[in-house]
C-alpha positions as CSV (number, residue, x, y, z in Angstrom):
1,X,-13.7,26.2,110.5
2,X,-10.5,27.4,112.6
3,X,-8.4,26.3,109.1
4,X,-10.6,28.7,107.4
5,X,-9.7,31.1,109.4
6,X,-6.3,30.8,109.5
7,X,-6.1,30.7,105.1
8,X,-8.5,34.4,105.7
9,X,-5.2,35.6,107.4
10,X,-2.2,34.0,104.8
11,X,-1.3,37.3,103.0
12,X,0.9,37.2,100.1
13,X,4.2,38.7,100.0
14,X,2.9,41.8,97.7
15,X,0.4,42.6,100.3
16,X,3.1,41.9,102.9
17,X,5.4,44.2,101.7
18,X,2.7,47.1,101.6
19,X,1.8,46.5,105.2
20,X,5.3,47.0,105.9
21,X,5.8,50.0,104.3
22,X,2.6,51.3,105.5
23,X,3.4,50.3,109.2
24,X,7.2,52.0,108.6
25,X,5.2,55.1,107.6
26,X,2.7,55.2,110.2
27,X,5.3,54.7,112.7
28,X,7.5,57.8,111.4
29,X,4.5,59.9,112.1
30,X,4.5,58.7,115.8
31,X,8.0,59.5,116.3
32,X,7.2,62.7,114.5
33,X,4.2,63.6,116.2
34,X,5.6,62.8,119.7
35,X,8.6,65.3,118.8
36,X,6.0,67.7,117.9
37,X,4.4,67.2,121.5
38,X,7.6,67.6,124.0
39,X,8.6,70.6,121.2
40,X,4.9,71.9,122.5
41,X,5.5,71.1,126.2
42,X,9.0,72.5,126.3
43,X,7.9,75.7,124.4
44,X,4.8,76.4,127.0
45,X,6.8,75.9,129.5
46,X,9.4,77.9,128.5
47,X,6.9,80.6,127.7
48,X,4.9,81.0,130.8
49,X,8.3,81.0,132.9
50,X,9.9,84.1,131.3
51,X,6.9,86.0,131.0
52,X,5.8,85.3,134.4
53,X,9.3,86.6,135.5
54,X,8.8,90.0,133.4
55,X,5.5,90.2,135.2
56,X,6.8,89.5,138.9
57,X,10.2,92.1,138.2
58,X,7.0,94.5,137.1
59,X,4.8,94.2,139.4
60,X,7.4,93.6,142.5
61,X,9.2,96.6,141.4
62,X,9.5,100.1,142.6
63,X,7.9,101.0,139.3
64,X,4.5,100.9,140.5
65,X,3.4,102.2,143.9
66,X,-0.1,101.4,143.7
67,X,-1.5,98.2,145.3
68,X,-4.4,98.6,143.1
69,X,-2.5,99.1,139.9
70,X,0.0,96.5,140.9
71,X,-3.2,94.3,141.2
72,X,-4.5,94.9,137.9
73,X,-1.0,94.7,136.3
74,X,-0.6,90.9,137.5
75,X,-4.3,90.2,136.8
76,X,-4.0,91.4,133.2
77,X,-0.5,89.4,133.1
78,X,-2.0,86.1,134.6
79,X,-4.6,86.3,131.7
80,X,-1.9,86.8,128.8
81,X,-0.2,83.5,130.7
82,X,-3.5,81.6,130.6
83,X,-3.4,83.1,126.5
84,X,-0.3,80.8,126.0
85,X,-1.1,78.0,128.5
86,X,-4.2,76.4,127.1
87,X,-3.4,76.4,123.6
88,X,-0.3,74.7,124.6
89,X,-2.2,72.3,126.6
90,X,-5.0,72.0,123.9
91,X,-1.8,71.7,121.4
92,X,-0.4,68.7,123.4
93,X,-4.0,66.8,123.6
94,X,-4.5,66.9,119.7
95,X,-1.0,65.5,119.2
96,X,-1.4,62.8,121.8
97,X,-4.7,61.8,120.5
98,X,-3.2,61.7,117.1
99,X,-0.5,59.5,118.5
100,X,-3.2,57.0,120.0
101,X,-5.4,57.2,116.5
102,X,-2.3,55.9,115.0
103,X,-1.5,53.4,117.0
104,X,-5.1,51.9,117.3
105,X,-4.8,51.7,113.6
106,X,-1.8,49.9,113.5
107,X,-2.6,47.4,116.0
108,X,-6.3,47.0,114.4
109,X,-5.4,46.5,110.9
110,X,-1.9,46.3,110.2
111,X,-0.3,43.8,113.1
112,X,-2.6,40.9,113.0
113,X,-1.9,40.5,109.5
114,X,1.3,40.8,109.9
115,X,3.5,38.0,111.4
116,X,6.1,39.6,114.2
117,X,4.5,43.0,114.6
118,X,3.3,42.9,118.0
119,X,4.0,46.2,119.9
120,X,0.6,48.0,119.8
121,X,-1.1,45.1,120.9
122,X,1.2,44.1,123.7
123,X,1.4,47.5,124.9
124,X,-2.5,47.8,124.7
125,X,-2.8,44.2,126.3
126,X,-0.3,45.6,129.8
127,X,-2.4,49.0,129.8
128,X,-5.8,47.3,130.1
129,X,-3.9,44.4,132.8
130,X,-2.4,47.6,135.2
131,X,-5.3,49.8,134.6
132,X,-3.5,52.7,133.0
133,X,-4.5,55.8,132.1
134,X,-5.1,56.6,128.5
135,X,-4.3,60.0,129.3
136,X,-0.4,61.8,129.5
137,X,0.1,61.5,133.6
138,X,3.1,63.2,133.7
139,X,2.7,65.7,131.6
140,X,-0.7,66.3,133.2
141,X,1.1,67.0,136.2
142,X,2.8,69.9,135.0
143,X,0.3,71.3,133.1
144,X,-1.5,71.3,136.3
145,X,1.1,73.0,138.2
146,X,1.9,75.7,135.2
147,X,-1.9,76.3,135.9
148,X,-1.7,78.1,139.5
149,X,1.1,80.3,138.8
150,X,-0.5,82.5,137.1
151,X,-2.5,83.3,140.6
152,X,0.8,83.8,142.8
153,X,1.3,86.9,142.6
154,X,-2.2,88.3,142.4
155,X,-2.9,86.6,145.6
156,X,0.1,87.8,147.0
157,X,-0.6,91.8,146.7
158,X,-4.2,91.0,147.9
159,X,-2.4,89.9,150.8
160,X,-0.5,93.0,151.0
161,X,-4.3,94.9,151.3
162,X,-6.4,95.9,148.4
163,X,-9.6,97.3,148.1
164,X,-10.1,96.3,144.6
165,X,-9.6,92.2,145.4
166,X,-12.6,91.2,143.3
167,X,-10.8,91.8,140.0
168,X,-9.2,88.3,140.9
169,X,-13.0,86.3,139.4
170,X,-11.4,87.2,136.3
171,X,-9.2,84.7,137.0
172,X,-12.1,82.3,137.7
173,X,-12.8,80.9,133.3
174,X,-9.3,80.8,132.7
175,X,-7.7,79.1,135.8
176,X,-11.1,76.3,135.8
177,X,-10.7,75.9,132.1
178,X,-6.7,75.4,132.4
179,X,-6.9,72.7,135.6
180,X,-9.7,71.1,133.4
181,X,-7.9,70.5,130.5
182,X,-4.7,69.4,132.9
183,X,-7.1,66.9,134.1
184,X,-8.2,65.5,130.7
185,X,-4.3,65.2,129.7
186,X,-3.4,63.5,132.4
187,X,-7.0,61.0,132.4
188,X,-8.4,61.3,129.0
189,X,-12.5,61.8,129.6
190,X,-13.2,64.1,127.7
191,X,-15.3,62.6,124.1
192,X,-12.5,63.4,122.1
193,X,-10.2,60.6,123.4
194,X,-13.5,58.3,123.1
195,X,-12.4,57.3,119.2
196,X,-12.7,53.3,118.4
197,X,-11.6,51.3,115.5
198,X,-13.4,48.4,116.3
199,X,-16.5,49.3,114.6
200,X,-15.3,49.4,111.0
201,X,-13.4,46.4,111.7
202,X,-16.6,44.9,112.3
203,X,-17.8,46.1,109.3
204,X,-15.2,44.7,107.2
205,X,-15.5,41.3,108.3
206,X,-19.0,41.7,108.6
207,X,-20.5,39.1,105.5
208,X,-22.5,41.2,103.0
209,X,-26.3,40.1,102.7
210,X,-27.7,39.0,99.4
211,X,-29.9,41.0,97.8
């Protein structure tokens, strides 16, 4: 039995070749996709930091004397940030998740066959030993921290004294649904990171029944 195994896994050099070239082009899409993700990070952050500073040099300003208006002017600006924060963040999840499709793929059906590829697997093999997130940790981290600026400066000139304070709950969707989609970056728990391979493995090696 175990030497009729081993001849199910002898490929020949035809099919060899084509896994290569089909691991060479799967691989090029990680490196591509991974570009497309720091591009995505870089560009949020970029984003939210010079708007946020058009908003604080407005709203700090002589310009307007109001507390009320200065209250509503960061408000409305903390919801355009939110309005280029979580697509960025939903941006950077769909990449990553791409990313991890890619390399289940590889390691499932492409390495075993092929003599010397070993990355995915050994890489899989030390994040299951040291219990690692599937999720992006660091990048989590920023996104959680890009997620509370947006509230600085409203909280700020409700400090200063403000009868109209309650127009912060409109706030409340945008910040929960920005720290909640830092969280799934950085631990991967939402169903959308739940994607397996295994099961049409098992239904390739999976003997058909006669009829």
């Amino acid at each position: 039995m175990p030497n009729m195994e081993k001849t199910s896994n002898i490929i020949d050099s035809d099919e060899r070749d084509g896994l290569l070239t089909e691991y060479k082009t799967l691989r090029d899409e990680i490196i591509s996709a991974k570009g497309r993700r720091l591009q995505t990070v870089s560009l949020t952050v970029g984003a939210v930091g010079v708007i946020l500073s058009i908003i604080a040099g407005a709203v700090l300003g002589s310009n307007i004397p109001s507390t009320e208006a200065r209250l509503a002017v960061s408000v409305g600006g903390g919801i355009a940030l939110y309005g280029i924060l979580i697509p960025g963040q939903i941006m950077t999840m769909h990449l990553q998740r791409t990313i991890q499709r890619i390399g289940g793929y590889i390691r499932i059906f492409i390495e075993p066959k092929v003599p010397g590829l070993n990355w995915e697997n050994r890489w899989n093999i030390h994040k299951s030993q040291h219990q690692l997130s599937k999720g992006l940790g660091g990048i989590g981290g920023i996104y959680y921290f890009l997620s509370l600026l947006p509230l600085l400066l409203p909280f700020y000139i409700i400090s200063q004294g403000t009868q109209n304070w309650f127009l912060i709950f409109a706030f409340a969707p945008f910040t929960f649904w920005s720290i909640y989609l830092s969280y799934d970056t950085q631990a991967a728990i939402s169903k959308g990171w739940k994607w397996q391979w295994e099961p049409d493995t098992k239904k390739l090696s999976s003997p058909k029944k006669a009829g």
